[in-house]
C-alpha positions in Angstrom: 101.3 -20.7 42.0 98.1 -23.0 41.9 95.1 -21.0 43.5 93.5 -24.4 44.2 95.9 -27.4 45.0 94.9 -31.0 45.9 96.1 -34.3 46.9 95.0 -38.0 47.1 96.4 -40.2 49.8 94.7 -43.0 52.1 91.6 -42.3 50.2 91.1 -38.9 51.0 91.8 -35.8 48.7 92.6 -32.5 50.6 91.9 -29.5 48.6 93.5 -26.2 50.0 92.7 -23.1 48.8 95.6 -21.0 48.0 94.7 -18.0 46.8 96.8 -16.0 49.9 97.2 -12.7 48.8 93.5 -12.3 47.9 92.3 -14.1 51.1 91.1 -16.9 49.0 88.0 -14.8 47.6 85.2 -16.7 45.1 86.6 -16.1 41.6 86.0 -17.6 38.8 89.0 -19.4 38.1 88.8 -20.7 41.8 85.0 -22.1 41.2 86.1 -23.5 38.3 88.4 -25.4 39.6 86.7 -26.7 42.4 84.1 -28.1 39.9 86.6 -29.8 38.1 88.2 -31.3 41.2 84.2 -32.2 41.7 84.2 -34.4 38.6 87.8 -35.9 39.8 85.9 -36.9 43.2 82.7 -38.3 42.2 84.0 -40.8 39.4 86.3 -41.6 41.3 85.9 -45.1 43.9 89.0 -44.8 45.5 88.6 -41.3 46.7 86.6 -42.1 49.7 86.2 -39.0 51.3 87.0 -35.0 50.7 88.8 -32.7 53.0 88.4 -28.9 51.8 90.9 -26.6 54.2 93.0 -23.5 53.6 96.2 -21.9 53.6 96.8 -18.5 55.2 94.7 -16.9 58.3 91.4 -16.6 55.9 89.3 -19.6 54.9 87.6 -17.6 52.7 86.8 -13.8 52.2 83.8 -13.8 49.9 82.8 -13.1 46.6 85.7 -11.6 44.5 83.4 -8.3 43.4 84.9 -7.0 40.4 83.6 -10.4 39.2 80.2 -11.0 40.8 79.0 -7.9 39.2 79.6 -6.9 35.4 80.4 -2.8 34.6 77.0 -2.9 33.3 75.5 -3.9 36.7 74.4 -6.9 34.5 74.8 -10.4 36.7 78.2 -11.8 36.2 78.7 -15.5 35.1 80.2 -16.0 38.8 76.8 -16.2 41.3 75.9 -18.8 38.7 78.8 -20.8 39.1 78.8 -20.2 42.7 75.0 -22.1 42.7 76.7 -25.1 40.7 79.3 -25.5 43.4 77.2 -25.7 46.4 74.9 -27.5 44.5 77.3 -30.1 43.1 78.9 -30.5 47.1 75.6 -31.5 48.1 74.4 -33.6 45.7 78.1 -35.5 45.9 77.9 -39.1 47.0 81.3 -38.7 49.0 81.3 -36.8 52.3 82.8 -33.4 52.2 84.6 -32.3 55.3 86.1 -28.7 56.4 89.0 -28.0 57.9 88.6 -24.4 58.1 91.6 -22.7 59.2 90.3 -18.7 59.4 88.4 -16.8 58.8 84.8 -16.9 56.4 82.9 -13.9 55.8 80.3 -13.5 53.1 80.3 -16.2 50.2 82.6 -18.2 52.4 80.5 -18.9 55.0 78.5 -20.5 52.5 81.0 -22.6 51.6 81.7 -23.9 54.7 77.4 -24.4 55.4 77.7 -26.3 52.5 80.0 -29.0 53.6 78.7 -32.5 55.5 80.9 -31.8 58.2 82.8 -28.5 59.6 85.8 -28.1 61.6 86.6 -24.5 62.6 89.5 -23.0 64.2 88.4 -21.7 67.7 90.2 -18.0 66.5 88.3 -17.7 63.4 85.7 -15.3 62.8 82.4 -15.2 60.6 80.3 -12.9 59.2 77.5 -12.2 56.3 78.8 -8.8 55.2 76.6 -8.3 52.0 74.1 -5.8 54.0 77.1 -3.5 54.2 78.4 -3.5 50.5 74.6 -3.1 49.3 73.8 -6.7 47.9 72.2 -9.7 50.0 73.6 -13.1 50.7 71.1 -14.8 48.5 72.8 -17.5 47.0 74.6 -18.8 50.2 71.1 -18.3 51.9 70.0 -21.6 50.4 72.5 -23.7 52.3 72.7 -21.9 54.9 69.1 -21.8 56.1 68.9 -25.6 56.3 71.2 -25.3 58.9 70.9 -22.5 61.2 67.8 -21.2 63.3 65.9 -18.9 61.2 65.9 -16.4 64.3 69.9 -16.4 63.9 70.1 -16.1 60.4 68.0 -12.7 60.7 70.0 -11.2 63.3 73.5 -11.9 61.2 71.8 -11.1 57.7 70.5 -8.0 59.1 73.6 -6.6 61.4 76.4 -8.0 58.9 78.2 -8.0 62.2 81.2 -10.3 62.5 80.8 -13.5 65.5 83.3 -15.9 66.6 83.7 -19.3 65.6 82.1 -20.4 69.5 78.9 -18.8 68.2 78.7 -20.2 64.5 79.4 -23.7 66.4 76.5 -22.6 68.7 74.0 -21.8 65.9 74.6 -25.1 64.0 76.2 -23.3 61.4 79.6 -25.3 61.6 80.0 -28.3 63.5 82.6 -27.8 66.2 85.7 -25.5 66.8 89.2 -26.6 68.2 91.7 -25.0 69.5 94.7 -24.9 67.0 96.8 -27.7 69.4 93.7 -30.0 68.7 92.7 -29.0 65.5 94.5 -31.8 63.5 93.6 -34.4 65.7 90.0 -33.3 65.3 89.7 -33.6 61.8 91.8 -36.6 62.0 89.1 -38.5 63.9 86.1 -37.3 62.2 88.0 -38.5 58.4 88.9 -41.8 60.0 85.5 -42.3 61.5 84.1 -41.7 57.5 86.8 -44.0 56.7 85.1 -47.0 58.2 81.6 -46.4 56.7 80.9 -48.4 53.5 81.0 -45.5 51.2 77.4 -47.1 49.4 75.6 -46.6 52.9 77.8 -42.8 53.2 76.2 -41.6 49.9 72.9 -42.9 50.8 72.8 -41.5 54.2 74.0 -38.0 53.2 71.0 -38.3 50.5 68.5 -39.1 53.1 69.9 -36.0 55.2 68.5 -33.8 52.0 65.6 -35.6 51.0 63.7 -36.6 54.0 62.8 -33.4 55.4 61.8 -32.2 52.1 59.1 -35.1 52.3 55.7 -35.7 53.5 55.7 -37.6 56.1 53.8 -40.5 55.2 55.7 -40.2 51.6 58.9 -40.7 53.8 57.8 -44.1 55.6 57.1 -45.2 52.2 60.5 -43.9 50.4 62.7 -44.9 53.3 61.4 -48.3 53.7 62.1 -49.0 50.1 65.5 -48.0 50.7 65.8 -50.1 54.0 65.1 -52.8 52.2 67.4 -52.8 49.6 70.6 -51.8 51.6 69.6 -54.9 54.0 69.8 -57.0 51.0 73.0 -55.0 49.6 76.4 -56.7 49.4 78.1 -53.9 52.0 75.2 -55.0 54.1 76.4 -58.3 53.9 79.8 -57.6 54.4 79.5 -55.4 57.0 77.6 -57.8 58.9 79.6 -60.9 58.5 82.6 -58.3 59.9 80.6 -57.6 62.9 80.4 -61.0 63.9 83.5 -62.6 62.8 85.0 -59.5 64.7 87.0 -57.9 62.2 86.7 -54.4 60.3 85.0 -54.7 57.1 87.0 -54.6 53.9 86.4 -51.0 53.1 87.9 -49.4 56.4 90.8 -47.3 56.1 92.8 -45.3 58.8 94.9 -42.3 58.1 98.4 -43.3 59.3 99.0 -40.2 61.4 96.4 -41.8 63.5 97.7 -45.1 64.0 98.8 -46.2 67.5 
């Protein structure tokens, strides 16, 4: 049984983690696929747009231990490969949506900081839970920080207490929870709405997300209205006007069939 399976369809891949029995915990056969499926994604135009969900009541658990940490004590090659994956999901020109159905503690709440776009069940439950087992959630710190209040990342790094998916939603540290009667449709709607943006404009928008707050500000009038410029004179800047006003969708917009009328 694949720890990691994926699909294509209607320009979307959905990768499901599917490592059951273990919760779906960061091991280094399931980074290393993910990074694989990475390479599939990125040089690939017709995948448009990634979905990353789960099977079983667990999103994911966290680091698997007996491989973060050598016998030695020495640092494992798995936080290091961990880094590549978050880094590689944000530098990806394709949005990355979740479609988290459980629970994420530890590692796994990085991974689902690190995606554009996160859909929670409304039963799941989160938690940083490396106070309690002696380490600190370094690594996952990185991604997590750019999105939460640095107030509320204290108070969970510090208690390594476990909150509901109501409170992650309320911290900015996923994007919205569903009830599981909504849940599909939810994630249905955001895909499709990525569906009809030209995916040039998607990867430049999701790089101005990480770059422009990074920047002085005057060095961001400068660097942005460079890129203004060229997108206006772009050929999906074309087409996507001359769509607007002939009133018809552009000829990159897709819609998943389960959300047809």
């Amino acid at each position: 049984m694949a720890i990691v399976e994926h699909r294509v369809a209607h320009g979307v891949m959905t990768i499901t983690l599917n490592d059951v029995d273990r919760r779906n915990v960061i091991s280094h056969d399931l980074l290393s696929q993910l990074i694989h499926l990475i390479d599939v994604v990125d040089h690939d135009p017709a995948i448009r747009v990634v979905v990353l969900t789960n099977n079983g009541t667990t999103f994911c658990a966290g680091a698997n231990l007996a491989e973060f940490a050598a016998p030695s004590g020495a640092t494992g090659p798995v936080p290091i490969e961990l880094s590549e994956l978050f880094l590689r999901i944000r530098q990806s020109p394709k949005p990355w949506v979740g479609a988290i159905r459980g629970h994420c503690l530890g590692g796994g709440v990085g991974l689902a900081a690190v995606l554009d776009i996160s859909i929670s069940l409304d039963t799941a439950k989160f938690g940083f839970s490396e106070v309690r087992l002696g380490v600190a959630p370094a690594i996952i710190s990185v991604v997590v920080l750019e999105k939460i209040r640095l107030g509320d990342a204290r108070e969970h790094f510090l208690r390594g207490d476990r909150f509901r998916a109501e409170r992650a939603v309320q911290m900015g540290l996923i994007n919205r929870s569903a009830n599981i009667d909504e849940f599909d449709g939810v994630v249905i709607d955001v895909v499709n709405d990525l569906l009809a943006g030209a995916p040039g404009a998607l990867a430049l928008t999701k790089q101005l997300t990480m770059v422009v707050p990074t920047m002085p500000i005057d060095e961001a009038f400068a660097w942005t209205a460079r890129v203004s410029t060229e997108r206006f004179a772009s050929e999906e800047a074309r087409e996507g006007m001359v769509a607007f006003f002939e009133k018809r969708p552009a000829h990159w917009v897709r819609t998943l069939p389960d959300s047809e009328d």
